[in-house]
N, C-alpha and C positions, 0 to 999 in steps of 0.2 A: 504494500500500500504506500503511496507516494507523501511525502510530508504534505502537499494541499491537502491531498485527502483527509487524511488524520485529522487538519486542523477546521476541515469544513465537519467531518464528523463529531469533533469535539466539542464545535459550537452548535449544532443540535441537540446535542445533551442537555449543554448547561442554556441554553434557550428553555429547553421544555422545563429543568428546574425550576427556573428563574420564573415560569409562567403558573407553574405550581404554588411557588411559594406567595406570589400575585390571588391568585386563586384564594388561598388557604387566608391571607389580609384579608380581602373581601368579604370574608366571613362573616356571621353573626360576632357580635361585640361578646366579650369575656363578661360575665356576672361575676357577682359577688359568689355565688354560689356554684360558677363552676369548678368543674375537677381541673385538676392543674393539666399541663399540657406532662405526655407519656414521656420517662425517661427514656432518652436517646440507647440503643447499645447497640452490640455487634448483629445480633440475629434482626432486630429492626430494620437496621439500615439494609442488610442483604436482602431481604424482602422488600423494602424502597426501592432497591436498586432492579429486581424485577418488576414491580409493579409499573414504575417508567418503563421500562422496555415496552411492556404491553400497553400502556396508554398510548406511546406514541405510535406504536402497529396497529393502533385500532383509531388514533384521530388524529392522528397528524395530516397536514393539508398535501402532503408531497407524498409519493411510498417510497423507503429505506428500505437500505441494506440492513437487517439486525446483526448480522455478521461485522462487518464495519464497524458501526457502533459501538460493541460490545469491544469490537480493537480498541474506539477511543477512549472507551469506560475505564481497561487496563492501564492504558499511558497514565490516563486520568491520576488513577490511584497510584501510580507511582513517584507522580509531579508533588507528591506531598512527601516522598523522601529527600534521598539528599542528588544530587544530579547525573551522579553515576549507575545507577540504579532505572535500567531501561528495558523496557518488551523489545522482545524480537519477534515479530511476528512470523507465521508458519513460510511465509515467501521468501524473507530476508535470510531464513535463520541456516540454509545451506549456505547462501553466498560467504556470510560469517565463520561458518565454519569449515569452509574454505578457504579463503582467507587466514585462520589462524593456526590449520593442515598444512598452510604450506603449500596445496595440491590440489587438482580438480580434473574434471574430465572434460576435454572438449576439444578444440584445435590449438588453442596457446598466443594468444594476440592481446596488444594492448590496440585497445579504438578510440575514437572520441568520433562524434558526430559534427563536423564539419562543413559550415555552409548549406547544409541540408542533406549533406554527403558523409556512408559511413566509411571513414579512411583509417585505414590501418597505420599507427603511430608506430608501431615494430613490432615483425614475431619473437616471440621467446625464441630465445637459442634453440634448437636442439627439438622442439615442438615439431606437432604433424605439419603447421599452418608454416614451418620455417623450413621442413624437408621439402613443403609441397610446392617453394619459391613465391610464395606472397613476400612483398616487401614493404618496405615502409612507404608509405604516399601512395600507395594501393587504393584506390576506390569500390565497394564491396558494392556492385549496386543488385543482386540479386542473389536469396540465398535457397536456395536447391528452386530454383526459379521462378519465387515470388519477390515482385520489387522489395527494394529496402530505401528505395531515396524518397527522402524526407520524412524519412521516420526519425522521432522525436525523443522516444523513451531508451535509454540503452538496456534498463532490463528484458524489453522485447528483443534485442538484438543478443544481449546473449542466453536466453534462453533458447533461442532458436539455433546458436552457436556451440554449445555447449551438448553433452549427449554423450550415451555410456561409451567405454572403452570400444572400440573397433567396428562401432557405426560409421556410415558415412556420409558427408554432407558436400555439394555442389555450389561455389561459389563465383560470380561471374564477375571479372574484376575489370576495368578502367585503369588503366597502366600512360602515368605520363610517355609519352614519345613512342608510343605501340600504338597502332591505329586501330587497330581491331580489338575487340574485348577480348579478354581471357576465360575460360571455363578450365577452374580450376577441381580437380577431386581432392578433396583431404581425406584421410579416416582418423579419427579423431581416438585419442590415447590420452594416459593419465600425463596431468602437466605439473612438471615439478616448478615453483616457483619461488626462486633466493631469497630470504631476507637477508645476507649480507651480497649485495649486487657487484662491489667493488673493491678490491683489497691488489695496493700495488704500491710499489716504491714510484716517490716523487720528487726525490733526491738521493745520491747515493748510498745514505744509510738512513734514511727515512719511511718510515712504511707508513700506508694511509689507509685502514677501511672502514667501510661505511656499512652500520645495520640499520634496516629500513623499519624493523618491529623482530618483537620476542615470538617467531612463531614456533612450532615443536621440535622445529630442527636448528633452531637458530647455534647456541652454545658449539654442536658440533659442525655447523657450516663455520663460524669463525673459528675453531682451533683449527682447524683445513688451510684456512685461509693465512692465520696468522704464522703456524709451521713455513708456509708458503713462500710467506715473507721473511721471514728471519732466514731460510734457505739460501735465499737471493742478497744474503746480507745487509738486512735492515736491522738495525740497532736502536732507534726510535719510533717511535710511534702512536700517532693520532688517531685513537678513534673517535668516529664519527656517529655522533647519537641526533644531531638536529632533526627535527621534523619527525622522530618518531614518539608516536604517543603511544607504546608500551607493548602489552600481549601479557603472556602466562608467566606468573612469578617466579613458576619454577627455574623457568630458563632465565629470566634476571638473575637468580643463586648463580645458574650454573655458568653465567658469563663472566661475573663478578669474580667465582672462584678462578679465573685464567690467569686472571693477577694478583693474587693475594696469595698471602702464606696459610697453607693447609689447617686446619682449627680454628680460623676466625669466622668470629660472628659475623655476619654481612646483611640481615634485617632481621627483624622481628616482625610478628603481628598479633595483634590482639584485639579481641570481641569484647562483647558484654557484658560477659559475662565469667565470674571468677573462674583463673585457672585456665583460662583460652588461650592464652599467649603460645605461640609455638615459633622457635628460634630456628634461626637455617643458617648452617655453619661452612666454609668451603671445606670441602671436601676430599679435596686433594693438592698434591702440587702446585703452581702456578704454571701456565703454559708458558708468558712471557717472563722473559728472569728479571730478576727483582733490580735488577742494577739497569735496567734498561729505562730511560724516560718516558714517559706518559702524558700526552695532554688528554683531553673528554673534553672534544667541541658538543658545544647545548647548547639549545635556544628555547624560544619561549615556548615552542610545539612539542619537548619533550619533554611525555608525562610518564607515570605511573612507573613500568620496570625500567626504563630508560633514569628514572630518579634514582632508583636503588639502587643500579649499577655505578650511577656519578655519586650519589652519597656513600656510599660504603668507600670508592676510590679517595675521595675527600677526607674521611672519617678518620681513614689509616694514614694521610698524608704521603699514598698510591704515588698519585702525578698532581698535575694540575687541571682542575676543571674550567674550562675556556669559553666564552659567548656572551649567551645571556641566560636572565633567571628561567628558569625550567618554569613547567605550567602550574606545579602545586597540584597533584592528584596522588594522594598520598591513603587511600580506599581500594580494598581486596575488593574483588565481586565475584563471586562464586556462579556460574554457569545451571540453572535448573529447566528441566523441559516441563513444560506445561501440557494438558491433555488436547488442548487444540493443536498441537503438531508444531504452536511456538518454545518459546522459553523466555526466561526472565532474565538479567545481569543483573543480582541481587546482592549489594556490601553488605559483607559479615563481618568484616574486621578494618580496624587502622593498620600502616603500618610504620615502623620506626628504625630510621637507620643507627648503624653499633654507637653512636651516641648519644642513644633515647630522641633523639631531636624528630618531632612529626613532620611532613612534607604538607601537608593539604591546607591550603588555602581555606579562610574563612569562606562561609556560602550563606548567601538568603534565597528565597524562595525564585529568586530570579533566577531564572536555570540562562536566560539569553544576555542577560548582565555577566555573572560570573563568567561564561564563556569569554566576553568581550572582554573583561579585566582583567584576563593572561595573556593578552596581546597588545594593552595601551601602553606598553612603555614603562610602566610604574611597577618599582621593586621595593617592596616595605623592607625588605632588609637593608637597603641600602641607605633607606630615609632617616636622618637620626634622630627624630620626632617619635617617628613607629616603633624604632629601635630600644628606645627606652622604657616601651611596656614590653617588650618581649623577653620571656627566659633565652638566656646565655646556653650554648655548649660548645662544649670544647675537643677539637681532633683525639684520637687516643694514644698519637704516640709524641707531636711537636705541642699538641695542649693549643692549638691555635682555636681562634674565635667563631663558632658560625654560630649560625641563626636556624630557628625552623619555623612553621607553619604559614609559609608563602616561597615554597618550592626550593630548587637548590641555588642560593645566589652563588655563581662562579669565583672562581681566586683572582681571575683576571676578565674584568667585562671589555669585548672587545669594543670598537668604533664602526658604527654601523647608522653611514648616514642614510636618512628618511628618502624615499624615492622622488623624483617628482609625476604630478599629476600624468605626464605623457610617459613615462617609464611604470607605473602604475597600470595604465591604458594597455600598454603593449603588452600581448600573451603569449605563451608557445605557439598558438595557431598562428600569427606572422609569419615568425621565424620559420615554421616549419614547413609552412605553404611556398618561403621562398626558396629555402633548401632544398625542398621538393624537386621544385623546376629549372632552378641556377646551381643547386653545389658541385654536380658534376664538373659545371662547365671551368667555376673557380677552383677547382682542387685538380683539375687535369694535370696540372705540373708534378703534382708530389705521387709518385710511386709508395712512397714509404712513409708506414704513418709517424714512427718515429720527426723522421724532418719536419712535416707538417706541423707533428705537436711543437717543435723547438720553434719554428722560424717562421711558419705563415702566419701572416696577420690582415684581417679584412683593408685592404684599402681605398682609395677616393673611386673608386670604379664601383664596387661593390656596395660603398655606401650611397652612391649616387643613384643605383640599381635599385637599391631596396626602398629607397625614399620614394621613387618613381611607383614602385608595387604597389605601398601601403597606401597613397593617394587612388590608383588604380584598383583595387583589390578592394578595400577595408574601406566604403564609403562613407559608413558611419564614425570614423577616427578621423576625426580634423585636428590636422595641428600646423602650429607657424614654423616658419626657421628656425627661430630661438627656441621652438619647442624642442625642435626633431634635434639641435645643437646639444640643447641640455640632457640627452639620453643617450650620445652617444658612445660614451663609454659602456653604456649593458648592450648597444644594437652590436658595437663589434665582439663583445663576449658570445655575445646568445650566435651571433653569425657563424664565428668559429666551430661553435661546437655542434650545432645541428647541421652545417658542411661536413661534418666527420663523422656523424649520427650516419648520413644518406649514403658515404663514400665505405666508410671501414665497421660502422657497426654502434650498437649501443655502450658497449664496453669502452668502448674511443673515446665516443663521446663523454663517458666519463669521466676519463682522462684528462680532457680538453676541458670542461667543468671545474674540475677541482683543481685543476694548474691556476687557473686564472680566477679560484673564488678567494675574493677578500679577507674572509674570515681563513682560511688554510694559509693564507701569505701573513698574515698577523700572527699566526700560530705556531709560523718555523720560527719568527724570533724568538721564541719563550722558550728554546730545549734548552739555553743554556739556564732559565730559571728552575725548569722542571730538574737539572740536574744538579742544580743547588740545592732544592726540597728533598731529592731522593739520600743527597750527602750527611744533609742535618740528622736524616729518619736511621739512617742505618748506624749514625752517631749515638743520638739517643738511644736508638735499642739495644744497641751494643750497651750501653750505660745503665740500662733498666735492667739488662741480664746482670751484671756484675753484682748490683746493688740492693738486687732482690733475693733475701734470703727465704725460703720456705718454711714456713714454722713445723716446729719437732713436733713426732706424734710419739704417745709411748710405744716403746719397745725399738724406735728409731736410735742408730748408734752412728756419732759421728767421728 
């Protein structure tokens, strides 16, 4: 069911309340001698709650869906928790749990609906839909031979995309500089899908990888990745947590433990209720050695296990945490299926990184306020107003300062100037519609994507080209010179990298991304601080072993 939906079924509900308790005013006036009005309780209200159902089945001026409804009824009563607490309805709740598998069955493409056109952004590696040679700027206009342009919804596009192992489905593509359409056959196979997408040296002992979310496989895709790297001799290294807003805790334990020393605590959680608390300790080894630097890039988009793994690095004075404050989602949600074929995400527990310190952002009832206020900019830990009602904690081995209950504030907040309005405007859809049709022609020189990544760089031809498109193309995006002036610095970034997206691949692209993203160039500076912090920790604990004596038990002989 679509968010309109929801929110036009939601106001049918609380309409017909509202007209109820209108109704129920209207009444004869109270005497002195009436009975008082009936205590409210639990079995009441659940009979309210059918009784409505059937008033509005039998008088309402419209016919409904009861189905629907009875969706809104459930959001309803959930909007009275706390915001992380959500229905999945019986539609959604495979996509989700696909999604946090890791895996699904179908051809293997990322899409977006495009102009009125469903265009393939890039097959997955290794996919049916990437043996079968679709490519990226692909136009899908018919699938096993009913149109598909100007279809609107993408859940209609992949469920028609999507389909058990070794079905097969007929798609008839639109191929820039092919004159004739394509009819292609896929058969469609289980798609495995990375949450660590990128893991690669970006200087000669530097390693860089990026996890996109905690799904079931994540912990063992990065020690893959991270072995990988240190192979290739990398001795540093940034991971990259922005923009992910979490998955399954267990795999935060189990990421967290890659860098920690075996036996430490790395979070806790706890309920309601006495006695709930349950501790998760690493469990082994660390993958990367302890003398090796660390930074944790974060932003304001990572939440929940993406927090535990930067908090516990923080806690033990790891590396250094780098960006901006995290979102403050610091609430378990325990997964339950409901008899309509949905499920709930329902918090059971807080939870607390190894220096008791909570993550979760204060919340009111405004579920689309508190969204908004992890993204304006404003860090209460940073504020020294805010700062002086909040409890103090302290790292566990330098004793340094954090804060809790408004997410993780960083050691080092990077400089991350505000867009402007025309750099805001601009989408991946530009960029990619122009890579589409021009990157061939600009990247013809480089054989090797090595050289490209060191040495190409968009020049006055190029940007001359694209200014000319976006006026052409994009008739709704008006802008002046000075406009298009002021974004030129992201038009030849985003230029670069989706030239190398079309020519060598999604993995390039990457490359090409994280070479030239702001926040990784801010972040090679800081190894030499990161390798200051690891000098001090390995100081002090050397220091704490010495000076800690075990108290004697009887029958102990020293």
């Amino acid at each position: 069911m679509s968010p309109d939906l929801r929110k036009v079924c939601m106001s049918v509900v609380f309409r017909i309340v509202s007209l109820l308790i209108l109704v129920w005013a209207a009444g004869p006036p109270v005497t002195a001698g009436a009975d008082p009005p009936p205590r409210v309780n639990t079995a009441m209200q659940a009979h309210t709650l059918d009784q409505l159902a059937d008033l509005v089945r039998r008088q309402y001026y419209e016919s409904t869906d009861p189905v629907e409804l009875y969706h809104g009824a459930i959001e309803g009563y959930l909007s009275r928790l706390d915001p992380h607490s959500t229905y999945i309805s019986p539609e959604e709740l495979q996509d989700t749990q696909d999604k946090m598998q890791g895996s699904f069955e179908g051809i293997g493409i990322y899409f977006d609906i495009i102009a009125g056109q469903l265009t393939v952004l890039s097959p997955i590696v290794g996919s049916p839909a990437y043996e079968a040679g679709l490519q990226a700027g692909d136009r899908i206009v018919k699938i096993d031979g009913v149109p598909v342009v100007g279809v609107r919804k993408t859940d209609e596009v992949k469920r028609r995309l999507k389909g058990p192992k070794g079905s097969r489905v007929f798609v008839l593509v639109h191929r820039s500089g092919v004159a004739d359409p394509l009819r292609i056959e896929i058969i469609r196979d289980k798609i495995e899908v990375p949450s660590v997408p990128y893991a690669f040296k970006i200087s000669s002992d530097v390693g860089y990888v990026k996890v996109d979310r905690f799904s079931n496989r994540t912990s063992s895709e990065l020690q893959v990745a991270l072995e990988g790297l240190f192979d290739s001799g990398a001795k540093k290294l940034i991971l990259d947590l922005r923009g992910n807003g979490g998955g399954y805790l267990e795999q935060a334990v189990a990421v967290a433990d890659q860098f920690l020393e075996k036996d430490r605590l790395l979070v806790y959680t706890e309920g309601r209720r006495s006695g709930s608390r349950e501790d998760h300790f690493a469990d082994r080894d660390p993958v990367v050695p302890l003398d090796f630097p660390l930074t944790v890039l974060v932003d304001n988009y990572s939440a929940s296990a993406s927090e535990i793994v930067a908090g516990a690095v923080q806690d033990y004075d790891r590396g250094l945490v780098v960006g901006r404050t995290t979102f403050g989602k610091g609430l378990v949600q325990k997964q339950y299926p409901l008899k309509n074929g949905g499920a709930v995400l329902l918090t059971v527990a807080r939870y607390f990184t190894p220096s008791e310190r909570p993550i979760q952002r204060p919340y009111s009832g405004d579920r689309r306020a508190y969204h908004q206020e992890a993204h304006d900019g404003y860090d209460p830990n940073a504020d020294p107003d805010s700062v002086l009602s909040q409890p103090v904690y302290f790292t566990q081995i330098l004793n340094r300062k954090v804060y809790g209950s408004g997410g993780i504030t960083p050691d080092v907040e990077l400089e991350s100037p505000r867009p402007g309005d025309f750099e805001r405007r601009l989408t991946r859809r530009h960029f990619f519609e122009f890579a589409s049709r021009r990157g061939s022609e600009f990247t013809a020189a480089y054989t090797d994507f090595g050289a490209y990544l060191h040495q190409y760089a968009p020049g006055a031809r190029e940007i001359t080209e694209f200014k000319a498109f976006l006026k052409a193309w994009e008739t709704d995006l008006t802008f002046t010179d000075a406009d298009f002036e002021s974004g030129i610095d992201l038009v030849k970034r985003q230029l670069k990298r989706y030239f190398a997206k079309f020519r060598w691949g999604d993995r390039e692209a990457g490359r090409v991304a994280v070479s030239q993203d702001p926040d990784v160039v801010q972040t090679l500076a800081l190894f030499e601080r990161a390798g200051k912090l690891l000098a001090d920790r390995a100081y002090y604990s050397t220091r704490q072993r010495r000076t800690h004596v075990p108290e004697m038990r009887d029958g102990d002989v020293r």
